[in-house]
C-alpha positions, 0 to 999 in steps of 0.5 A: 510495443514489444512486450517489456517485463520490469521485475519488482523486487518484493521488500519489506515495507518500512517507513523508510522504503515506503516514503516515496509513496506515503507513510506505513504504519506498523502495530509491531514497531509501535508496540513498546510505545503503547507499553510505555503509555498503558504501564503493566497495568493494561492486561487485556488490550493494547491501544497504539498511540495517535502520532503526526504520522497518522494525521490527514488534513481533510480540508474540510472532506468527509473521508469515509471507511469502506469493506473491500475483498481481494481475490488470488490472482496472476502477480502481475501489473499489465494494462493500467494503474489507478490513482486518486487526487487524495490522500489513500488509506489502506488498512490490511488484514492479511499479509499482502504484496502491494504494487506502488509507482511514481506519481501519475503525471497531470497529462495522465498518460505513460510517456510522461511517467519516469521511467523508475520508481516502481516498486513493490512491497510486503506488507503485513497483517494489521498494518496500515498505508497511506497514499500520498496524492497521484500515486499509483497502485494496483489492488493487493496482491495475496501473499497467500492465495486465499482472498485478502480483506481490506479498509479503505478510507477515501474522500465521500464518494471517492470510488466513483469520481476519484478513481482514475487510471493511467493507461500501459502501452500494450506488452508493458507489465510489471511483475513483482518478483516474490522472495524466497526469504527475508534474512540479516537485519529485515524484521520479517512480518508475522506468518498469518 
């Protein structure tokens, strides 16, 4: 195959942008409801409110948190994309780029992928996304070239015999174009 760059506008990741691939989850837009619920008397701390959007039905599952560590590297997708048969939650300490794609096809294979829904979104410090089921993605991307932390919650033992990859034909690559602003409405996320 020749090589084929496909070059993924960087947005801001909002429930809305984000919904083909799963749900964000966002403390600064849940900001005022946590207000509303503490009152002025909660000096100190701020608990953001439990809501259907943060409900995973585990089906009896044990899900389980898990430390990962992100290293500054090249901003491009090439060779492969992993996915899970299970819901994903990724949670970020730092502003990161995430790369997303359609859901991985039951053959496993790129022929059967559509050709559009990739994607790639900032997402910022303390927000969290959850992956729906077969979606595919890569590790995040640093927004800043230190090393990025992350929780990650999958199923017990998920890593090791959940963890598949649909293969790119050689030359593929995906390569998330950086923005040099956000302007007009875009809440942008906080600088870290």
């Amino acid at each position: 195959m020749k090589r084929q760059v496909v070059k993924l506008p960087v947005q801001l990741a909002t429930m809305e942008s984000f919904a083909p691939y799963g749900r964000v989850i966002d403390p600064e837009r849940d900001r005022l409801t946590a207000t509303e619920i503490l009152g002025s008397s909660a000096v100190g701390f701020r608990y953001y409110p439990q809501g259907k959007d943060r409900t995973l039905n585990l089906k009896g599952e044990k899900f389980v948190w898990s430390l990962l560590e992100v290293y500054s590297r090249p901003r491009w997708v090439k060779d492969s994309m992993e996915f899970h048969r299970s819901h994903e939650v990724l949670t970020f300490f730092n502003r990161v780029v995430f790369v997303a794609g359609p859901k991985a096809p039951k053959s496993g294979k790129f022929e059967d992928l559509p050709t559009d829904g990739w994607a790639a979104f900032v997402v910022g410090k303390g927000c969290s996304v959850v992956l729906n089921p077969r979606t595919l993605h890569t590790l995040p991307f640093p927004w800043s070239n230190r090393k990025v932390s992350v929780m990650v919650m999958l199923p017990f033992e998920g890593h090791k015999n959940d963890c598949q990859f649909v293969n790119f034909p050689e030359g593929f690559v995906l390569r998330p174009k950086m923005p040099t602003f956000f302007s007009g409405k875009t809440r942008f996320v906080r600088v870290v």
